[in-house]
N, CA, C and O atoms as a GROMACS GRO file, in nm:
protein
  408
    1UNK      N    1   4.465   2.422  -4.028
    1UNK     CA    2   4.366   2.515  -3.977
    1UNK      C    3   4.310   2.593  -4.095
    1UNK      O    4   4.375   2.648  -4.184
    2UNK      N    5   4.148   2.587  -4.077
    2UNK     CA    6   4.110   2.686  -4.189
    2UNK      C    7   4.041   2.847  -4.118
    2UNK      O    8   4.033   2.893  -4.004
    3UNK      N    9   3.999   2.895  -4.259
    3UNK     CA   10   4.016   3.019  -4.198
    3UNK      C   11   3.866   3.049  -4.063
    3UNK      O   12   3.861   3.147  -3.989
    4UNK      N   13   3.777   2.949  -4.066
    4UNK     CA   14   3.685   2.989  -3.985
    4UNK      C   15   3.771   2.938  -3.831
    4UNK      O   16   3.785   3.003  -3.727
    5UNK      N   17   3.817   2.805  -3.863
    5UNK     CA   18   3.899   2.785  -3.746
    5UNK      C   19   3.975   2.901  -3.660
    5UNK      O   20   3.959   2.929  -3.541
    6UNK      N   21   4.058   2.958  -3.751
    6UNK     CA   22   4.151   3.065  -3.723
    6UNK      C   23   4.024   3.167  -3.667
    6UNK      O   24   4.033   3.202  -3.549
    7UNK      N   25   3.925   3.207  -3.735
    7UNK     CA   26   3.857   3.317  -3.652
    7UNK      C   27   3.830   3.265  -3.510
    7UNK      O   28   3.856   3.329  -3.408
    8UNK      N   29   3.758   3.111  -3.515
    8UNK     CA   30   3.708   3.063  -3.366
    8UNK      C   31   3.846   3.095  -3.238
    8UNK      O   32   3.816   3.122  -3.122
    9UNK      N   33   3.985   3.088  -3.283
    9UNK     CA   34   4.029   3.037  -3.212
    9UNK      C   35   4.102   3.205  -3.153
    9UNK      O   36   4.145   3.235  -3.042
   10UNK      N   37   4.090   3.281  -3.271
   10UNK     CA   38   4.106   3.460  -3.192
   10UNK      C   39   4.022   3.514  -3.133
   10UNK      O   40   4.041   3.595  -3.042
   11UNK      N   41   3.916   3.478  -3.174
   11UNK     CA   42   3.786   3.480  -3.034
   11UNK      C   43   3.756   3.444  -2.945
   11UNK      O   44   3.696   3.504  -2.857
   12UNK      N   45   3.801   3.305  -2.948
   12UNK     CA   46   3.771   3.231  -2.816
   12UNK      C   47   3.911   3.251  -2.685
   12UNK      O   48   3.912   3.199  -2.574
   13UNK      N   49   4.062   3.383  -2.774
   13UNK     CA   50   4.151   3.407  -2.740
   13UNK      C   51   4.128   3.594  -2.660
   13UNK      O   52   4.190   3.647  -2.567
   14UNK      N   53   4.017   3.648  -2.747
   14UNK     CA   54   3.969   3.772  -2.701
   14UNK      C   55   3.870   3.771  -2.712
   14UNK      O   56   3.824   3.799  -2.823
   15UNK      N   57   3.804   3.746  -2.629
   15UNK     CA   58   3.649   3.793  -2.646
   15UNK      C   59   3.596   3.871  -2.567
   15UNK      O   60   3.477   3.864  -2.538
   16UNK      N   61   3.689   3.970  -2.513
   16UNK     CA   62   3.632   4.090  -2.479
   16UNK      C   63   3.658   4.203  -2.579
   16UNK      O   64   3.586   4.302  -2.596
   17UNK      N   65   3.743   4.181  -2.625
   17UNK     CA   66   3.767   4.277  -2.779
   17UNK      C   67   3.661   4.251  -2.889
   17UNK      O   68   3.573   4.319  -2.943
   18UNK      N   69   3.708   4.118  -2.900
   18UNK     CA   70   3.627   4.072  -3.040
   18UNK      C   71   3.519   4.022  -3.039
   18UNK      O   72   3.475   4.004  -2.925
   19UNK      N   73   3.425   3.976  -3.160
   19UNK     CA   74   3.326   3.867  -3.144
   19UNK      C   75   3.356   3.899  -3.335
   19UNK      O   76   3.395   3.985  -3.414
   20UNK      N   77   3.289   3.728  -3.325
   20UNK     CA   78   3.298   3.707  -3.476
   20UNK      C   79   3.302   3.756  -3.631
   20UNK      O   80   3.364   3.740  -3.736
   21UNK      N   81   3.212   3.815  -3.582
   21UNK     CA   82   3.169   3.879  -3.746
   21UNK      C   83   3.300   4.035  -3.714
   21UNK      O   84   3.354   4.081  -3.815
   22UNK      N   85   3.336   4.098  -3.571
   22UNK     CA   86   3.467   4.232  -3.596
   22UNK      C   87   3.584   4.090  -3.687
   22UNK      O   88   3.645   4.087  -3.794
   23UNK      N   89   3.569   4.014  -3.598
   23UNK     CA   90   3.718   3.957  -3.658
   23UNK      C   91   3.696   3.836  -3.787
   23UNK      O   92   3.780   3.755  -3.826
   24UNK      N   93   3.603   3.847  -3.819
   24UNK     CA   94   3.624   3.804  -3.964
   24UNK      C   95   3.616   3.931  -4.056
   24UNK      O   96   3.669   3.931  -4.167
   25UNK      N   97   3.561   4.017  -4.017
   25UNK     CA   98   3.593   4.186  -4.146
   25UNK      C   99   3.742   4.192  -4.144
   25UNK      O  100   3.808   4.187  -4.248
   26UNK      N  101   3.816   4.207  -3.980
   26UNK     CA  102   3.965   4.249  -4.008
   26UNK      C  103   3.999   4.138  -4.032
   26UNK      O  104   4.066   4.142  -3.929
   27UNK      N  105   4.019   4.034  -4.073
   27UNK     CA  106   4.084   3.957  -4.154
   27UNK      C  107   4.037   3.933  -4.304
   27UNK      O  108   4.103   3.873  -4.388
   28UNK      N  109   3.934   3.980  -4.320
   28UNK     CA  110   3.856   3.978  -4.494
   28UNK      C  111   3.946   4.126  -4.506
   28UNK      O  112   4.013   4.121  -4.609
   29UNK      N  113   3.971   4.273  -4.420
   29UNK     CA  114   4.063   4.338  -4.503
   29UNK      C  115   4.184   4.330  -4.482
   29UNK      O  116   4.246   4.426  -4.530
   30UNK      N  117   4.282   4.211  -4.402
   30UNK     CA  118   4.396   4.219  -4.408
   30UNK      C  119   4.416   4.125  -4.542
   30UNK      O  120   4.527   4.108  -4.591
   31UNK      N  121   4.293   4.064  -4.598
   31UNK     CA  122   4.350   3.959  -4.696
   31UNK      C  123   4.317   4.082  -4.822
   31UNK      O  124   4.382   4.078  -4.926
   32UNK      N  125   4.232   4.167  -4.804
   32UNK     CA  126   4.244   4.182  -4.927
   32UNK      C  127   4.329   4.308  -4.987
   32UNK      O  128   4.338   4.351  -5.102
   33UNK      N  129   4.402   4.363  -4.834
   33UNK     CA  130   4.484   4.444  -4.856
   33UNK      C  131   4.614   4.413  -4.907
   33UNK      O  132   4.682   4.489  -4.975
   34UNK      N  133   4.654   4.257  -4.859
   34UNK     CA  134   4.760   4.166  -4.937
   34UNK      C  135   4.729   4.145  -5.043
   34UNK      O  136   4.815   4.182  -5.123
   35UNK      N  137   4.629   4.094  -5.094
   35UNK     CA  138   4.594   4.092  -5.257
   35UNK      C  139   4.592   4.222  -5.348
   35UNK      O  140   4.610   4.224  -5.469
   36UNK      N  141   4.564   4.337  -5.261
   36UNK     CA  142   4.579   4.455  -5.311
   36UNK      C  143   4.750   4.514  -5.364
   36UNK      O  144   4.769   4.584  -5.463
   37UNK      N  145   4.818   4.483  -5.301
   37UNK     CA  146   4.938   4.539  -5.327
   37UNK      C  147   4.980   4.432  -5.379
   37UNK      O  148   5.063   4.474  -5.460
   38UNK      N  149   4.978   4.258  -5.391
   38UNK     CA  150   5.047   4.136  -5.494
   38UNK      C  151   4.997   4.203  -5.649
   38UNK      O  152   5.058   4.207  -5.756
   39UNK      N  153   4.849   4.258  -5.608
   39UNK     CA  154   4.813   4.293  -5.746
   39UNK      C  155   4.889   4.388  -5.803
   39UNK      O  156   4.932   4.363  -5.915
   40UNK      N  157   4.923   4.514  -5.744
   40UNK     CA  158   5.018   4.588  -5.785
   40UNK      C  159   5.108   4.601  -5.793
   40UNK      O  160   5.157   4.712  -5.818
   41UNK      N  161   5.200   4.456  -5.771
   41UNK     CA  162   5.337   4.440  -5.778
   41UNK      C  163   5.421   4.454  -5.728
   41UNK      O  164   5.531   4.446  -5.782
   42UNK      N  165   5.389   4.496  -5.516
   42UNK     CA  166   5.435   4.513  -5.463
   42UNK      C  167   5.451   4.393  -5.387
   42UNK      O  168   5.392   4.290  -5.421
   43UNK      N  169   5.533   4.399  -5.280
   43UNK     CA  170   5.619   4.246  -5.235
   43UNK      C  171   5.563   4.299  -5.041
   43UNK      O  172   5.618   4.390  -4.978
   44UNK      N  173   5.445   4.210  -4.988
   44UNK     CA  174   5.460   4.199  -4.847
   44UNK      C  175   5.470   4.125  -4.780
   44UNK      O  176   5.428   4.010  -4.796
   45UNK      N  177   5.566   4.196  -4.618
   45UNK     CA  178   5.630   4.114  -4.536
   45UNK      C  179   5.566   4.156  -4.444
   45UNK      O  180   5.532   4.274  -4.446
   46UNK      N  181   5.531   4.079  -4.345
   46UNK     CA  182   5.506   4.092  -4.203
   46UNK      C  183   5.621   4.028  -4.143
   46UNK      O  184   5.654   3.912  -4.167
   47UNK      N  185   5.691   4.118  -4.052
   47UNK     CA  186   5.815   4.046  -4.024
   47UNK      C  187   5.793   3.946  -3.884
   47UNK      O  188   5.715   3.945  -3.789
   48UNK      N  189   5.858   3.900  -3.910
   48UNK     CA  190   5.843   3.754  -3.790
   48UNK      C  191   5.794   3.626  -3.890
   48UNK      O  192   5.837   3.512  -3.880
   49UNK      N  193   5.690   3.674  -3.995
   49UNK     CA  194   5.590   3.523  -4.027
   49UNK      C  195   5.676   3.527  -4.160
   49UNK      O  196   5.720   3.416  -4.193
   50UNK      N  197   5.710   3.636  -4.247
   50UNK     CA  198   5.748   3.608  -4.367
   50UNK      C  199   5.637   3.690  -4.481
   50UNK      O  200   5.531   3.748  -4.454
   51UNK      N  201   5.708   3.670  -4.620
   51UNK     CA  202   5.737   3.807  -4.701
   51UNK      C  203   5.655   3.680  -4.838
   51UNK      O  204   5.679   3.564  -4.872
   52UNK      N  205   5.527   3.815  -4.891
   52UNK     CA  206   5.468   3.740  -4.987
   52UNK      C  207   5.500   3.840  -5.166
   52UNK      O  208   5.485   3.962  -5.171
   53UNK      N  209   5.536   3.770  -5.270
   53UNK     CA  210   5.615   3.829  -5.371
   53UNK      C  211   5.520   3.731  -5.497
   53UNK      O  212   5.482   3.615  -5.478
   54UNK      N  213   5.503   3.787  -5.585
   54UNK     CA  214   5.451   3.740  -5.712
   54UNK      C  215   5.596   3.769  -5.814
   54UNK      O  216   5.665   3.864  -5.850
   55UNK      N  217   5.589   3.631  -5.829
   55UNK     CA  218   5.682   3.577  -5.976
   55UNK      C  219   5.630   3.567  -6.060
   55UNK      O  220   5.531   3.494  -6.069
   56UNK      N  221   5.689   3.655  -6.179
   56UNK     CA  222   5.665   3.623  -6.336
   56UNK      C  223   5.687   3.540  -6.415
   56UNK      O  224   5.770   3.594  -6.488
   57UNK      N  225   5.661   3.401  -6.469
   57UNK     CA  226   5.756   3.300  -6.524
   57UNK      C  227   5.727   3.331  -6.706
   57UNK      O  228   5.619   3.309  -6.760
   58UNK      N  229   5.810   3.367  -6.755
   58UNK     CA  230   5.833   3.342  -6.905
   58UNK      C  231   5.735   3.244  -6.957
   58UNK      O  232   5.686   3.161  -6.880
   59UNK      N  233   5.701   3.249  -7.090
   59UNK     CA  234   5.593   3.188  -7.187
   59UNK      C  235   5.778   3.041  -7.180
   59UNK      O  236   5.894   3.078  -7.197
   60UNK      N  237   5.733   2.889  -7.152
   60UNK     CA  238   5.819   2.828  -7.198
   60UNK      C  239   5.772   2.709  -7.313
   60UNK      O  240   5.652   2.685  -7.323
   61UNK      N  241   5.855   2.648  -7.385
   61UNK     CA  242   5.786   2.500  -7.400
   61UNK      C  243   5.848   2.359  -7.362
   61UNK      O  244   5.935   2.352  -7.276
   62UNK      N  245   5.823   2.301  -7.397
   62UNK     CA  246   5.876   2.112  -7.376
   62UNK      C  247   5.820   2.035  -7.421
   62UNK      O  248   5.703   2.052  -7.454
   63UNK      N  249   5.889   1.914  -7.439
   63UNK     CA  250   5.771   1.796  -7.525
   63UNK      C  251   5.724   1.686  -7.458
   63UNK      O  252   5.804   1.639  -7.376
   64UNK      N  253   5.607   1.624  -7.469
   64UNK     CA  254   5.599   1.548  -7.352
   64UNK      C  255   5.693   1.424  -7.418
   64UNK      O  256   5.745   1.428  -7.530
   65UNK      N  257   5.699   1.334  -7.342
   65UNK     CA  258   5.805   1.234  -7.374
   65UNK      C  259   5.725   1.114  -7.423
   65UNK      O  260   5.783   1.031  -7.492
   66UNK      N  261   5.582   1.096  -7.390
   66UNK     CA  262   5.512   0.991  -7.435
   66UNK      C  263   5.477   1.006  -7.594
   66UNK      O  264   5.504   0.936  -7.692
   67UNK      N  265   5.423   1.097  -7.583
   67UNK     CA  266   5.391   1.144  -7.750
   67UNK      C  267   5.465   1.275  -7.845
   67UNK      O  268   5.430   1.346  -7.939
   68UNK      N  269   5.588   1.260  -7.758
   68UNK     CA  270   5.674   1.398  -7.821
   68UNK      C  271   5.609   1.502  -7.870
   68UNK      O  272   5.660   1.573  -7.956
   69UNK      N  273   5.511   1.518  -7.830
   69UNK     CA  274   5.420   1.639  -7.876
   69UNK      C  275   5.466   1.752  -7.812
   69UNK      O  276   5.486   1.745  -7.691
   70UNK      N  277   5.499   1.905  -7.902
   70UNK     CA  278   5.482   2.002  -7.811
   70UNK      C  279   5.421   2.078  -7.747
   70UNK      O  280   5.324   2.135  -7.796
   71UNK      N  281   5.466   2.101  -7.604
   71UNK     CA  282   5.359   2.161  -7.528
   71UNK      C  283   5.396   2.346  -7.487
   71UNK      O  284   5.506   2.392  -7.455
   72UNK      N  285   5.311   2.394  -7.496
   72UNK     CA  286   5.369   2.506  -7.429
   72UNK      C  287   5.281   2.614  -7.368
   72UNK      O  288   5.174   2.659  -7.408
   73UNK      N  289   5.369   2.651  -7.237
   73UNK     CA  290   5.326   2.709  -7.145
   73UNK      C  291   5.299   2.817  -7.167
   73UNK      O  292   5.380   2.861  -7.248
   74UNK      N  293   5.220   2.897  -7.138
   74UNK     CA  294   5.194   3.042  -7.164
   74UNK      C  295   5.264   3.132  -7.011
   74UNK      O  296   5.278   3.093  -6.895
   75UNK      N  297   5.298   3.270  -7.082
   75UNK     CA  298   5.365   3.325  -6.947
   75UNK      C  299   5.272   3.320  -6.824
   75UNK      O  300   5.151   3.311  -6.843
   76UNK      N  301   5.320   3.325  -6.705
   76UNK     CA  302   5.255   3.333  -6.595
   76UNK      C  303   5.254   3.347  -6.512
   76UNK      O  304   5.360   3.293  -6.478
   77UNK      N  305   5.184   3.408  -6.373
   77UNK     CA  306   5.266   3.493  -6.241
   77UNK      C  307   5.253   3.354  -6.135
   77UNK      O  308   5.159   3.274  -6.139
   78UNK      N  309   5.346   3.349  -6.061
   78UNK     CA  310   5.303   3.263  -5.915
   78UNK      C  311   5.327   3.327  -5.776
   78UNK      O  312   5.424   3.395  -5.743
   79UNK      N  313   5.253   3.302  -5.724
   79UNK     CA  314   5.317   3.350  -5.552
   79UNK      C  315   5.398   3.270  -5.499
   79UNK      O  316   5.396   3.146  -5.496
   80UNK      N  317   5.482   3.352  -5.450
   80UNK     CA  318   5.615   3.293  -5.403
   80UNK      C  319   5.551   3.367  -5.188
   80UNK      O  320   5.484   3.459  -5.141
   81UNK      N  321   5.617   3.272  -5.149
   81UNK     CA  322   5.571   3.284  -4.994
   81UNK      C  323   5.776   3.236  -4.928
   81UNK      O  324   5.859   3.152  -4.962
   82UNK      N  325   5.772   3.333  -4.840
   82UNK     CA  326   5.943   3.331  -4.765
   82UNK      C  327   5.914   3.325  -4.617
   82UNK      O  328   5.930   3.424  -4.546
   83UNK      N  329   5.861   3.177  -4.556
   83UNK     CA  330   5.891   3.211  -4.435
   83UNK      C  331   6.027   3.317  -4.374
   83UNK      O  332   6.141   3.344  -4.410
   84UNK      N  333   5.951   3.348  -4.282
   84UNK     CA  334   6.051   3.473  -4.170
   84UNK      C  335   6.130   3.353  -4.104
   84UNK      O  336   6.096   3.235  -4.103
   85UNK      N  337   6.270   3.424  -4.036
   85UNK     CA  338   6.381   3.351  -3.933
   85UNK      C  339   6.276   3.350  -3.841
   85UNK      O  340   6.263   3.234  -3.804
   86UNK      N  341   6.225   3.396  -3.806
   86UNK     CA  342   6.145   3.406  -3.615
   86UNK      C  343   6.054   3.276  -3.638
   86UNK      O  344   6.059   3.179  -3.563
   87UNK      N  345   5.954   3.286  -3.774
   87UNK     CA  346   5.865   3.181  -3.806
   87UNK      C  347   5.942   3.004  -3.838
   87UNK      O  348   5.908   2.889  -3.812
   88UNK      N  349   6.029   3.052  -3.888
   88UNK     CA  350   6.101   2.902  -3.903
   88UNK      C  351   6.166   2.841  -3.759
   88UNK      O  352   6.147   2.727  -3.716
   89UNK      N  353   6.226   2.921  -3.711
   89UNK     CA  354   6.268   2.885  -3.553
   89UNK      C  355   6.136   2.868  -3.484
   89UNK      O  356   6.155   2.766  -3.418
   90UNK      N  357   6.018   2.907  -3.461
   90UNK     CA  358   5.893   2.878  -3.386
   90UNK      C  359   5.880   2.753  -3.448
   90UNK      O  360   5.813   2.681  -3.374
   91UNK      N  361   5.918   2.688  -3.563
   91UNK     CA  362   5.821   2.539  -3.600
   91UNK      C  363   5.925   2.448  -3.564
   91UNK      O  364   5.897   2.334  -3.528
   92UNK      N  365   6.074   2.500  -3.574
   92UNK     CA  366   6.184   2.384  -3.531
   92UNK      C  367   6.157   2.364  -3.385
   92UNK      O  368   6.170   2.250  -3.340
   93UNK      N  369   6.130   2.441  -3.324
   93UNK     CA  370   6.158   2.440  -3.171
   93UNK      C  371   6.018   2.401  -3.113
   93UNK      O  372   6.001   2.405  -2.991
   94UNK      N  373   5.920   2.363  -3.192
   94UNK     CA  374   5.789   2.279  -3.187
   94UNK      C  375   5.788   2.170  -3.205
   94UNK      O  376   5.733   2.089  -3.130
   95UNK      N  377   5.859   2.138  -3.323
   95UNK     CA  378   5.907   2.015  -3.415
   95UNK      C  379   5.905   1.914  -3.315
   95UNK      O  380   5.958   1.959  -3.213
   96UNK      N  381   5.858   1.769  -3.298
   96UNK     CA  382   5.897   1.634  -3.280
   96UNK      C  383   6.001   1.615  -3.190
   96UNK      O  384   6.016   1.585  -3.071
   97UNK      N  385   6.087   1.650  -3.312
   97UNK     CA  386   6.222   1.591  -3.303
   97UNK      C  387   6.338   1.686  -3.163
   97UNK      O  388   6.443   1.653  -3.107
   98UNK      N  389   6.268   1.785  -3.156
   98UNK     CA  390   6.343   1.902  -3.054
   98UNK      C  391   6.252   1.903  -2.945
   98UNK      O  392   6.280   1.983  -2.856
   99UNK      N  393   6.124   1.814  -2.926
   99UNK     CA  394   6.092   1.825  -2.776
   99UNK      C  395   6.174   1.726  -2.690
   99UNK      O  396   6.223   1.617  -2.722
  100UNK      N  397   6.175   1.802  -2.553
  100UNK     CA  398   6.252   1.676  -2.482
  100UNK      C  399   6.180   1.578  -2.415
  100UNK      O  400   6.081   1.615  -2.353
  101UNK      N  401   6.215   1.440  -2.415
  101UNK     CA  402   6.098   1.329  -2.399
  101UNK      C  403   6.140   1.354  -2.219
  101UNK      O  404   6.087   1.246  -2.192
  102UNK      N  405   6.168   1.383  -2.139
  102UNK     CA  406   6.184   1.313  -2.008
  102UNK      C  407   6.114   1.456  -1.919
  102UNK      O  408   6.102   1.452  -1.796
   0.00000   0.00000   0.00000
C-alpha cells in the first residue's frame, strides 16, 4: 500500500469526518513530526505498531575480494524500525499459515 492508497482507504473508512486533502495534511504532519524528532535524536513509538530509532554506524573499512582494493565507509545514521507485540501478533494471526481452511 502506498501512501495515496492509505489516504483513499481512511476516507472511504470516514467520510463524514474526513475528505482528502484534511487527511492527507494530518498525515503530511504526522510524518513530519516523526522526522522531526528522528532528526533530533529522539526515538518514536506508537505503541501497538512499533518504535522508530536512528542508528549511528561508525566510519568502517574492508577490501573488496575481487580487486583487494580498499574500501571505506564513511560514518553513517540508519533507521532502525521495531515492530510492536500487538503489530506482530495482528500479521501472525492473518498469516496463511494460521487461517483455518474448513
Amino acid at each position: 500500500m502506498n501512501r495515496n492508497e492509505l489516504i483513499a482507504r481512511i476516507v472511504a473508512r470516514h467520510p463524514d469526518i474526513l475528505d482528502r486533502d484534511n487527511c492527507r495534511r494530518c498525515i503530511d504532519r504526522i510524518q513530519a513530526r516523526i522526522v522531526e524528532a528522528l532528526q533530533n535524536g529522539d526515538r518514536v513509538e506508537i505503541r501497538g505498531f512499533g518504535s522508530f530509532s536512528v542508528r549511528h554506524y561508525p566510519e568502517s573499512s574492508f577490501r573488496n575480494p575481487q580487486n583487494q582494493k580498499k574500501v571505506t565507509v564513511p560514518a553513517h545514521p540508519v533507521l532502525h524500525f521495531k515492530p510492536g507485540k500487538v503489530l506482530i501478533e495482528e500479521i501472525n494471526a492473518g498469516s496463511p499459515a494460521n487461517r483455518s481452511s474448513g
